[in-house]
ZADO-817183 format. One record per atom (N, C-alpha, C): residue number from 1; residue in one letter; atom name; x, y, z. Coordinates in pm, whole numbers, always signed. Atoms other than C-alpha are relative to their C-alpha. Layout:
N
[NUM, 'A', 'CA', [X, Y, Z]]
...
This chain:
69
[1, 'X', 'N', [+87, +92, -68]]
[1, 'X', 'CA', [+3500, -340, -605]]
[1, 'X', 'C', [-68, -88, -105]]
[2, 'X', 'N', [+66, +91, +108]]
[2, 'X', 'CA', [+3332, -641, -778]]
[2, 'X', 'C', [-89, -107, +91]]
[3, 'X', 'N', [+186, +62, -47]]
[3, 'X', 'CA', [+2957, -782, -701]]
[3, 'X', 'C', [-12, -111, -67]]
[4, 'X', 'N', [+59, +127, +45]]
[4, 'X', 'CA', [+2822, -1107, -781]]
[4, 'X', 'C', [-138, +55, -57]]
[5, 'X', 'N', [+108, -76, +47]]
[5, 'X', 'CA', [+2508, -843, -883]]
[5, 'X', 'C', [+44, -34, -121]]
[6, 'X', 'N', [+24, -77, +183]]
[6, 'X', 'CA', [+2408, -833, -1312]]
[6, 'X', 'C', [-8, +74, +29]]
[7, 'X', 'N', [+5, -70, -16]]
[7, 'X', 'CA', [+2261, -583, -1217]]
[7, 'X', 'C', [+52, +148, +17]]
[8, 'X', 'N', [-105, -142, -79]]
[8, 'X', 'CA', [+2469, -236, -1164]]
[8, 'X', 'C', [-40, +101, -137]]
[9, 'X', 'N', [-1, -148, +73]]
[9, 'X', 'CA', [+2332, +65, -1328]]
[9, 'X', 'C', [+43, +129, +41]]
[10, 'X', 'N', [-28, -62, -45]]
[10, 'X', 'CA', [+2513, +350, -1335]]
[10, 'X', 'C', [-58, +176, -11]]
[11, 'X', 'N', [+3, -119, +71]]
[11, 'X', 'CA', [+2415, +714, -1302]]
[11, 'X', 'C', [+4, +122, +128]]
[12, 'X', 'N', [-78, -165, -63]]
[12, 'X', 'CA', [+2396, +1057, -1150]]
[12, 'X', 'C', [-86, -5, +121]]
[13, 'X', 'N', [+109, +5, -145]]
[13, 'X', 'CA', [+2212, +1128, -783]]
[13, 'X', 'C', [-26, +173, -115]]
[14, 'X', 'N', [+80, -112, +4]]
[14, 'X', 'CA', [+1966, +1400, -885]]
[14, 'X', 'C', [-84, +91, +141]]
[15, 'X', 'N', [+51, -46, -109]]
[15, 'X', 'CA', [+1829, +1441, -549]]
[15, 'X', 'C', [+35, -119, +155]]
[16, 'X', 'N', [+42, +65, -124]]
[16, 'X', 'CA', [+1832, +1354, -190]]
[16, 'X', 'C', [-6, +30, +149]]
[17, 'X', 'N', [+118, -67, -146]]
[17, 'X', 'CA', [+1608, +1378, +91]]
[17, 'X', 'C', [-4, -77, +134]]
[18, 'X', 'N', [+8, +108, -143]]
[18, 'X', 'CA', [+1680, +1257, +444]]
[18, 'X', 'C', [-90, +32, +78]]
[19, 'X', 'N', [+143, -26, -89]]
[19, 'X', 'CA', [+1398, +1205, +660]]
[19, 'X', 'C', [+78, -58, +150]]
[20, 'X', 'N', [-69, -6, -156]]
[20, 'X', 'CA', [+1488, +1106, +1089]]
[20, 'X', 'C', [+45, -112, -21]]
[21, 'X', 'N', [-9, +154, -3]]
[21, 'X', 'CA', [+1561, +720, +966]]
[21, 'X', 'C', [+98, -43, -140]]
[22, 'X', 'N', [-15, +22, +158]]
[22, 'X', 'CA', [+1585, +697, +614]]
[22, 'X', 'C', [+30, +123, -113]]
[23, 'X', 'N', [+25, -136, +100]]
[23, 'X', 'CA', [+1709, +906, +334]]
[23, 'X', 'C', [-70, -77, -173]]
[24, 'X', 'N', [+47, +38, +108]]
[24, 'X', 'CA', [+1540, +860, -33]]
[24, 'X', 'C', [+88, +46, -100]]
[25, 'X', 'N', [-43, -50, +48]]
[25, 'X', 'CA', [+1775, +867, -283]]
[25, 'X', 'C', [-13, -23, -192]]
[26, 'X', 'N', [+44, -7, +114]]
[26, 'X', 'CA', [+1673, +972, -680]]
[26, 'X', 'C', [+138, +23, -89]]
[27, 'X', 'N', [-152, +25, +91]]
[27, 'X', 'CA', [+1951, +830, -965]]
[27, 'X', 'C', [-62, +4, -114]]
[28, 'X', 'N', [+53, -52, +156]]
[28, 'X', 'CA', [+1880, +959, -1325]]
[28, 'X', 'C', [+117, -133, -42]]
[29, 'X', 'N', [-109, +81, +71]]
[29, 'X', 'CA', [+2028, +708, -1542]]
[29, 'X', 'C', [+33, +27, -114]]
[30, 'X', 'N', [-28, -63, +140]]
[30, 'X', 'CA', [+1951, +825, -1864]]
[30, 'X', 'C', [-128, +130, +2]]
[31, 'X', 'N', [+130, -118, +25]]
[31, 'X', 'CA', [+1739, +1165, -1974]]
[31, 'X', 'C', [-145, -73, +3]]
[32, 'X', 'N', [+138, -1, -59]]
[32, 'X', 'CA', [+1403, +1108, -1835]]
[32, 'X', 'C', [+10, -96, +45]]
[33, 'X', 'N', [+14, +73, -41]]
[33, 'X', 'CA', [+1477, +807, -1674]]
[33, 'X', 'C', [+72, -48, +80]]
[34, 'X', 'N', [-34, +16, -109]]
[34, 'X', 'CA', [+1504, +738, -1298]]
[34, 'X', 'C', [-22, -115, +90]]
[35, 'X', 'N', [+48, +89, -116]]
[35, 'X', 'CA', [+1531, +510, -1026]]
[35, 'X', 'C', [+13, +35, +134]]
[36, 'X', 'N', [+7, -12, -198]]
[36, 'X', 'CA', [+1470, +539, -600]]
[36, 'X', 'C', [+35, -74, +64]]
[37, 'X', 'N', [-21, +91, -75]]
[37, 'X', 'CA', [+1624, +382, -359]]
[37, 'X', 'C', [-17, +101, +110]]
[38, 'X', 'N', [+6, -37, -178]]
[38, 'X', 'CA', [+1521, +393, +27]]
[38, 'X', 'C', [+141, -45, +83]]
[39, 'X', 'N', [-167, +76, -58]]
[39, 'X', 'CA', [+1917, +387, +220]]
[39, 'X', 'C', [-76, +23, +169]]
[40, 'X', 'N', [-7, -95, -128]]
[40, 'X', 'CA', [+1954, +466, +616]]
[40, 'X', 'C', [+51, +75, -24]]
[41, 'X', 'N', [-53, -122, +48]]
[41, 'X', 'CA', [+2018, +787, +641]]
[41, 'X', 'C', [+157, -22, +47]]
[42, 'X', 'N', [-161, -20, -43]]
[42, 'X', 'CA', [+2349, +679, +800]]
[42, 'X', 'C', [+53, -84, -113]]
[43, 'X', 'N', [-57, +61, +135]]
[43, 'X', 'CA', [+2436, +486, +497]]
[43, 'X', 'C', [+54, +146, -53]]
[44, 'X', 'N', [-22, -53, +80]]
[44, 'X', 'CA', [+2371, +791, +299]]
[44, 'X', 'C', [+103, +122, +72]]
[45, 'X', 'N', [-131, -137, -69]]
[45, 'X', 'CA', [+2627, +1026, +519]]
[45, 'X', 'C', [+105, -62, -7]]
[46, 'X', 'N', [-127, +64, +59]]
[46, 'X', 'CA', [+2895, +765, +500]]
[46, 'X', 'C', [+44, -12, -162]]
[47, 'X', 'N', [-41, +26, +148]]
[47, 'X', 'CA', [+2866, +719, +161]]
[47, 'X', 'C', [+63, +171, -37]]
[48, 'X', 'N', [-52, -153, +13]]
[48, 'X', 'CA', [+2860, +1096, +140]]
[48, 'X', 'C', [-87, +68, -93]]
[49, 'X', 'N', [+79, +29, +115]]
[49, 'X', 'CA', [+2590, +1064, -105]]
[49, 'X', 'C', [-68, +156, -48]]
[50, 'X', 'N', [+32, -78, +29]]
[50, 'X', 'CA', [+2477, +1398, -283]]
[50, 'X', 'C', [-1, +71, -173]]
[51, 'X', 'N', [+23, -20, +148]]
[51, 'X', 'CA', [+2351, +1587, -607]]
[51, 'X', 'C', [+119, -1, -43]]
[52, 'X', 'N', [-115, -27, +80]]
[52, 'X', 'CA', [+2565, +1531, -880]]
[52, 'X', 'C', [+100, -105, -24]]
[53, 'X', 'N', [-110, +68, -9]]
[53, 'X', 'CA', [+2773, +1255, -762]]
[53, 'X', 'C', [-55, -137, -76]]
[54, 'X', 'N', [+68, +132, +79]]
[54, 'X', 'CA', [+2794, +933, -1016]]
[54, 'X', 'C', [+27, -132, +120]]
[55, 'X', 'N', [-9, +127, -87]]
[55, 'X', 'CA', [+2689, +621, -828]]
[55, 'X', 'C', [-20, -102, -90]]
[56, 'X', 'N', [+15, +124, +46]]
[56, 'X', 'CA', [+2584, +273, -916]]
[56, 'X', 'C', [-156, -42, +89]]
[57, 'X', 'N', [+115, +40, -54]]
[57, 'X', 'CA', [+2231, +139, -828]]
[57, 'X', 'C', [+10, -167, -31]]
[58, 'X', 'N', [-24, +138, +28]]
[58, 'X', 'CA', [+2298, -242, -773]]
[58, 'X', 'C', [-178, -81, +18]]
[59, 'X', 'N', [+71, +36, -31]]
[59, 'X', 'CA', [+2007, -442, -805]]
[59, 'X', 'C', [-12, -161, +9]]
[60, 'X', 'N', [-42, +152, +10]]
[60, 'X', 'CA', [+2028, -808, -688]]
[60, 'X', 'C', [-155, -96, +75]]
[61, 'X', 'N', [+118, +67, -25]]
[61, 'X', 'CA', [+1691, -1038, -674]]
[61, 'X', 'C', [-38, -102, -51]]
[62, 'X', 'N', [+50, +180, +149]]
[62, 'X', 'CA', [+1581, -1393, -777]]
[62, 'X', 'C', [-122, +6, -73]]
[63, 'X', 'N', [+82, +16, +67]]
[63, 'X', 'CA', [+1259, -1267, -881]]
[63, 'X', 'C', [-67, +179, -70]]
[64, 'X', 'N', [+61, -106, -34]]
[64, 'X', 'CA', [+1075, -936, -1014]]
[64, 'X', 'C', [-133, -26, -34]]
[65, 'X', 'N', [+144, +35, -4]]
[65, 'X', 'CA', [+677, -916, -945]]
[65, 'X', 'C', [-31, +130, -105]]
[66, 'X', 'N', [+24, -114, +62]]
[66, 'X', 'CA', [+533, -716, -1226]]
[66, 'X', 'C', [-195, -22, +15]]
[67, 'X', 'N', [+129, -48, -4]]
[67, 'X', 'CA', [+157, -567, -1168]]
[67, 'X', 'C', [-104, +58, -94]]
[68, 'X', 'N', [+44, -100, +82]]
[68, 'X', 'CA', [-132, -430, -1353]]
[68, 'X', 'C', [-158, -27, +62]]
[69, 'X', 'N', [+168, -7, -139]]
[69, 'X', 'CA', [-506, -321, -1202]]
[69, 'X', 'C', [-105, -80, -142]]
């Protein structure tokens, strides 16, 4: 498959938690460092999505808002 995304990091599912809508799913990319994505949970049953398995976290956006208090 091939994305018009930069973006595409790849790494391992460490966890994931389906709630009645949505599942949350946690991708280690490198030792100590993770990212979350919110899927539908019917995404994440088609996909098949579970610990262990290497995915890809695409991230495609024209802008990112960065914060500080």
């Amino acid at each position: 498959m091939q994305l018009s995304a930069r973006n595409q990091l790849k790494g391992t599912i460490k966890k994931v938690e389906h709630g009645a809508v949505n599942s949350e799913v946690t991708i280690e990319l490198a030792a100590g460092i993770e990212i979350v994505s919110i899927i539908t949970k019917q995404s994440a049953e088609q996909l098949k999505l579970k610990k262990g398995g290497v995915v890809y976290a695409v991230i495609k956006a024209s802008d990112v808002m960065i914060a500080t208090n």
